[in-house]
N, C-alpha and C positions, 0 to 999 in steps of 0.2 A: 635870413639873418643879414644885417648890415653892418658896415663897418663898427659903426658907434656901438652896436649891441655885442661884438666879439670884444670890443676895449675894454668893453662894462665885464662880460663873462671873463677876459685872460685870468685875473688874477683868482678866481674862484677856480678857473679848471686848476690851474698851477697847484694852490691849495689841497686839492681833490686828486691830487695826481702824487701831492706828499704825503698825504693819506690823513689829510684832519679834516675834521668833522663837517657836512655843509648843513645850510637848512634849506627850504622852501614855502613862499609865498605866494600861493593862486590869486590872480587879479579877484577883487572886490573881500579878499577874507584877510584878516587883520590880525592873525597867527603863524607863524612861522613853524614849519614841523620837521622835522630831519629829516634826509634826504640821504640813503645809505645808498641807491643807487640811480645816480641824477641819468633822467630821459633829455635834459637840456632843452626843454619846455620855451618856445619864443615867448610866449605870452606871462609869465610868471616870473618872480623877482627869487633870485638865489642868494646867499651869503656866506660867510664861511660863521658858523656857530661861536658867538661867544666864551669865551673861558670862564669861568664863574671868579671874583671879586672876591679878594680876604682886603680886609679891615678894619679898623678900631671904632667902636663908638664909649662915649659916656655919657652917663645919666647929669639931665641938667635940670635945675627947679625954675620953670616959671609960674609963680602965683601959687598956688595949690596941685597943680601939675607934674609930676616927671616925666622929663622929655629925653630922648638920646639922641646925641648927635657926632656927627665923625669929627676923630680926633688922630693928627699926626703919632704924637710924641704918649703912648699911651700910662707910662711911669709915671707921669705928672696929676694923670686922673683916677682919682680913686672909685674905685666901682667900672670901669673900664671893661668889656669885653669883646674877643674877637670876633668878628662876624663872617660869613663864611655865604653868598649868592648861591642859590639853586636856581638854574638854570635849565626850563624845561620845555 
């Protein structure tokens, strides 16, 4: 391991050492899987796991279409509802 690759990992072990969540990524695969007890792999890409996303969307008409789209202020949109990321 070199310097530049302990810079990259500090804030991951810190994370993993406050006890939330990581993931892991094997060079050439394009999923990330949890990583409940990290080996510290030189060759693989680590993260600290996403928090899953709450937010508003509302239903919008274009053409014959209904569309939903994120909306701040959700009082103002009728048909409005909260949406809630699964994160897997």
């Amino acid at each position: 391991m070199n310097r530049e690759r302990a810079r990259e990992l500090l804030p991951i072990i810190q994370a993993f050492a406050e006890g939330k969540a990581l993931q892991f990524r094997a060079p050439g695969e394009s999923w990330w899987r949890d990583e409940h007890d990290p080996v510290w792999s030189v060759g693989g890409q680590y993260r600290i796991k996403p928090e899953p996303r709450e937010f508003w969307v509302a239903p919008f008409n274009f053409g014959n279409k209904e569309q939903y789209r994120q909306v701040e202020d959700p009082v103002n949109w009728a048909g409005s509802i909260k949406v809630r990321e699964v994160i897997e």
